[in-house]
Structures are given as structure tokens and as C-alpha cells.
Biotite code that builds the C-alpha atoms (Angstrom):
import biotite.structure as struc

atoms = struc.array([
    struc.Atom([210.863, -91.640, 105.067], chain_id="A", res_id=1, res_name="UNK", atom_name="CA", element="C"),
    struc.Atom([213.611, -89.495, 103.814], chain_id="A", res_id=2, res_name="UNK", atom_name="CA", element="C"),
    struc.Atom([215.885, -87.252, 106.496], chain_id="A", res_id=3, res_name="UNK", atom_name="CA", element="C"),
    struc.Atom([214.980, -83.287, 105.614], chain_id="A", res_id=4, res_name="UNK", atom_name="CA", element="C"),
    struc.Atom([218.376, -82.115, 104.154], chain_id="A", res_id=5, res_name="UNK", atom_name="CA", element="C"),
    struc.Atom([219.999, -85.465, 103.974], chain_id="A", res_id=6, res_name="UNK", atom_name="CA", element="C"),
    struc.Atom([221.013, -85.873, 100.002], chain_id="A", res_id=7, res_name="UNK", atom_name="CA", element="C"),
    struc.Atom([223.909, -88.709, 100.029], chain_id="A", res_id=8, res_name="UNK", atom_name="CA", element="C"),
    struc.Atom([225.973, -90.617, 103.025], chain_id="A", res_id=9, res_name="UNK", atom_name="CA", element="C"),
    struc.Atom([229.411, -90.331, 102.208], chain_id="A", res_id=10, res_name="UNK", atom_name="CA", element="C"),
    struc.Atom([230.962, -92.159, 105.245], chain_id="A", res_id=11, res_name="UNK", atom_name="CA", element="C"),
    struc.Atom([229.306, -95.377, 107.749], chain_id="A", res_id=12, res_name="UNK", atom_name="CA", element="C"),
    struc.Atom([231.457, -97.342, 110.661], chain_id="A", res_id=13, res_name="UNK", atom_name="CA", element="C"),
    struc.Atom([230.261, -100.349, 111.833], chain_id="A", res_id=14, res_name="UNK", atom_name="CA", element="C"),
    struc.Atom([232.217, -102.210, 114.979], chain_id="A", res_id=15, res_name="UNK", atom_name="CA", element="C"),
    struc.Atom([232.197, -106.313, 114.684], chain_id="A", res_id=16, res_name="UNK", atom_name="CA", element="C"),
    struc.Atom([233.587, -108.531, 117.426], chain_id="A", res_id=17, res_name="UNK", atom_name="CA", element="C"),
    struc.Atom([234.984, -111.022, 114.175], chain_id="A", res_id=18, res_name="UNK", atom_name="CA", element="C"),
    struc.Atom([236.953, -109.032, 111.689], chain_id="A", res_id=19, res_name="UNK", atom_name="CA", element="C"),
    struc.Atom([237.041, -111.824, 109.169], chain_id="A", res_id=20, res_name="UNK", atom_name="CA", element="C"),
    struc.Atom([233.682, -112.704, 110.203], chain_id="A", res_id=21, res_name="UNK", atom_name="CA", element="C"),
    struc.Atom([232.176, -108.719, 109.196], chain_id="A", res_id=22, res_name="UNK", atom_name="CA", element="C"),
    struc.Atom([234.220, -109.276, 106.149], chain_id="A", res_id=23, res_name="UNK", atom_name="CA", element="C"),
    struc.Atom([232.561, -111.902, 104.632], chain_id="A", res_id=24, res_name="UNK", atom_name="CA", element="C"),
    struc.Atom([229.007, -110.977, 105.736], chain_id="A", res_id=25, res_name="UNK", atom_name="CA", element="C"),
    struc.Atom([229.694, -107.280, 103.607], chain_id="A", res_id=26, res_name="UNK", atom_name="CA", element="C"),
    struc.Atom([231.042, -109.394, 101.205], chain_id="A", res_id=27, res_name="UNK", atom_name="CA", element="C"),
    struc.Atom([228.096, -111.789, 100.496], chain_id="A", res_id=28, res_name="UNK", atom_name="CA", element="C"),
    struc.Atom([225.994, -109.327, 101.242], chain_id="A", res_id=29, res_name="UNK", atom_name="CA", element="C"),
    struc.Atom([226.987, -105.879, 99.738], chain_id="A", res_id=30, res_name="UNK", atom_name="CA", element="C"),
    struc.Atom([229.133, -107.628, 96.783], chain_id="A", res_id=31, res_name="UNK", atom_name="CA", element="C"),
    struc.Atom([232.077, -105.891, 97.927], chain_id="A", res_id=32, res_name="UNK", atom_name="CA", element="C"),
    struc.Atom([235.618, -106.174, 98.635], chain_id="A", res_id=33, res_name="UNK", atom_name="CA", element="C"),
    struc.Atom([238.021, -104.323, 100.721], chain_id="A", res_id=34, res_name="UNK", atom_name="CA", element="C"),
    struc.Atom([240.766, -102.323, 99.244], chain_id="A", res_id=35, res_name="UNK", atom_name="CA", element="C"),
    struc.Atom([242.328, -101.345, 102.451], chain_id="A", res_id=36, res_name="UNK", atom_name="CA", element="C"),
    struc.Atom([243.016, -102.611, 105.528], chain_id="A", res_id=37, res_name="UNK", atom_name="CA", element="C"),
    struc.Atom([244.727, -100.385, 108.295], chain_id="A", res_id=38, res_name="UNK", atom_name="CA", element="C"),
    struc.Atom([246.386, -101.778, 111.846], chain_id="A", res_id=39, res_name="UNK", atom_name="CA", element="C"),
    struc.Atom([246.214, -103.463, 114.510], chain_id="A", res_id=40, res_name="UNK", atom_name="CA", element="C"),
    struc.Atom([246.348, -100.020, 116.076], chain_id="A", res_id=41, res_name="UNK", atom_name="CA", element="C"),
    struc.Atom([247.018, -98.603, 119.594], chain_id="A", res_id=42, res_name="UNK", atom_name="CA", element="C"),
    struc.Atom([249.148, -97.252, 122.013], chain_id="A", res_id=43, res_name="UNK", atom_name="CA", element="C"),
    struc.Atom([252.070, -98.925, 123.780], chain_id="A", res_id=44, res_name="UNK", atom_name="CA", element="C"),
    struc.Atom([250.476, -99.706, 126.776], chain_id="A", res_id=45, res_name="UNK", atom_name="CA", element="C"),
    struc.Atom([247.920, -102.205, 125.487], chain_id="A", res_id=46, res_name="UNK", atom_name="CA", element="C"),
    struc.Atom([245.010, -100.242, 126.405], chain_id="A", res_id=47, res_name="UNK", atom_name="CA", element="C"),
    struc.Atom([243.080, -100.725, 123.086], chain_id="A", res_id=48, res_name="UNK", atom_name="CA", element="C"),
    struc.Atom([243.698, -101.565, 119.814], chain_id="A", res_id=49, res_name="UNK", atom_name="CA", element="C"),
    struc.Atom([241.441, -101.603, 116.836], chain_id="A", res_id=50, res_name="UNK", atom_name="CA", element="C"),
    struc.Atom([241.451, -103.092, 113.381], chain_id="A", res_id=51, res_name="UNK", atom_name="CA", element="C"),
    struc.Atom([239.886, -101.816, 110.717], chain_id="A", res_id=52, res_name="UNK", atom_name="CA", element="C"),
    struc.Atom([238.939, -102.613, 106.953], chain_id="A", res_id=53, res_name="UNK", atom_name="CA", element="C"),
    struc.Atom([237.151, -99.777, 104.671], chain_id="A", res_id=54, res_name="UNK", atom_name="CA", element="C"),
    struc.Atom([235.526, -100.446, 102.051], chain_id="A", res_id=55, res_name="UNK", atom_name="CA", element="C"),
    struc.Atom([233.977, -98.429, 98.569], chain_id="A", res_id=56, res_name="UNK", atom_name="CA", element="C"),
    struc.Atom([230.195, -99.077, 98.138], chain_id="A", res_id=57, res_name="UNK", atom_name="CA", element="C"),
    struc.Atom([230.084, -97.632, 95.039], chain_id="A", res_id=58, res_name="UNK", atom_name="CA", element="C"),
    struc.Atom([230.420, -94.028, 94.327], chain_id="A", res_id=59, res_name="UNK", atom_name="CA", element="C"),
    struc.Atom([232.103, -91.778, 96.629], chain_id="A", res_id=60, res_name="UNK", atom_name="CA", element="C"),
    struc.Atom([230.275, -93.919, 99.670], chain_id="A", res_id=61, res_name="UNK", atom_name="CA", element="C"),
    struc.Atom([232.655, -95.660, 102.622], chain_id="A", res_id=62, res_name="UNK", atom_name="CA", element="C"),
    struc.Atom([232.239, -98.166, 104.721], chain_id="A", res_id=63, res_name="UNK", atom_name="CA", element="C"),
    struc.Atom([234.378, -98.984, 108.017], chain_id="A", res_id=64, res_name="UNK", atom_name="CA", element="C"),
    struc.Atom([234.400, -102.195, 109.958], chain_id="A", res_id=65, res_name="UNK", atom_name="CA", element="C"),
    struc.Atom([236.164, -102.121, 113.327], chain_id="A", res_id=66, res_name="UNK", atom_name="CA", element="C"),
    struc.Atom([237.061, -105.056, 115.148], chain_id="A", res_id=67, res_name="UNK", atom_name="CA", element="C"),
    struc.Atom([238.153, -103.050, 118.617], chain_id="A", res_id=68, res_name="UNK", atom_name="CA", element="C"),
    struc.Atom([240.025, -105.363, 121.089], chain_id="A", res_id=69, res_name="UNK", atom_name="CA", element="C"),
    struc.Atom([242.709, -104.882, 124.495], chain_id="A", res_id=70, res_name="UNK", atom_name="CA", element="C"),
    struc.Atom([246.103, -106.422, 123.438], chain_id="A", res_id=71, res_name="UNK", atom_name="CA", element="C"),
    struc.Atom([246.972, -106.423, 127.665], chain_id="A", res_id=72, res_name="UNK", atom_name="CA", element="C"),
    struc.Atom([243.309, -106.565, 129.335], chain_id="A", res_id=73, res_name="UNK", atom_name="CA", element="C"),
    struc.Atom([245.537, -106.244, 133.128], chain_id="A", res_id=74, res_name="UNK", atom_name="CA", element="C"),
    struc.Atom([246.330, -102.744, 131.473], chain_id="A", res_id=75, res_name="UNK", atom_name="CA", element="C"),
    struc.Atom([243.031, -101.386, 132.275], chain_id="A", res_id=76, res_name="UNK", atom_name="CA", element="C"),
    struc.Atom([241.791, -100.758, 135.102], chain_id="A", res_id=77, res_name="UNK", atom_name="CA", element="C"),
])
């Protein structure tokens, strides 16, 4: 059943616990392939980090896939 006033998704994250792991599962699945992948990313103090891989689905769509992890776990508390 369509969404009243939804017409296209332009933009979808998805959070995996195994970055490579996501990856191949969109790939297989979606026949896609990432053109960019951005980080590991964070601040200095190891509270989080995050690594992330977009991807085109065709048209103007995107797809994100996080893999969020703590670089120094002792850092939060």
C-alpha cells in the first residue's frame, strides 16, 4: 500500500555490525557496487567511530551502510 504523498526515496541508511559483511549482501543482492567509501570517523577521544559505504541504486536513489563501532570502549562511561 502506497504512503499518501510519498512519490520517490531519494536517500536510505542502514547500520551493519560487519562492514564487509553488508557489502557483499547489497552486492549479491541489489547488484550493486560502492563508489564511495568515507572514514573510520570520530572524535579524538575514542568515543565512537563509524564507517560508512554509500552506494547508487539506480537513479538519483542512495544507499548508506554504517558499521558504527568505539575505537577506546574505557572512553565511555
Amino acid at each position: 500500500m502506497p504512503i499518501l504523498g510519498l512519490t520517490r526515496v531519494d536517500y536510505t541508511g542502514i547500520t551493519a555490525s560487519d562492514l564487509d559483511q553488508g557489502r557483499e549482501c547489497l552486492e549479491v543482492a541489489l547488484s550493486v557496487e560502492y563508489p564511495c567509501r568515507l572514514g573510520p570517523l570520530g572524535d579524538n577521544e575514542g568515543h565512537g567511530m563509524s564507517e560508512d559505504l554509500f552506494f547508487r541504486t539506480g537513479g538519483q536513489a542512495l544507499l548508506e551502510l554504517s558499521e558504527a563501532f568505539l575505537r577506546n570502549p574505557q572512553a565511555v562511561r
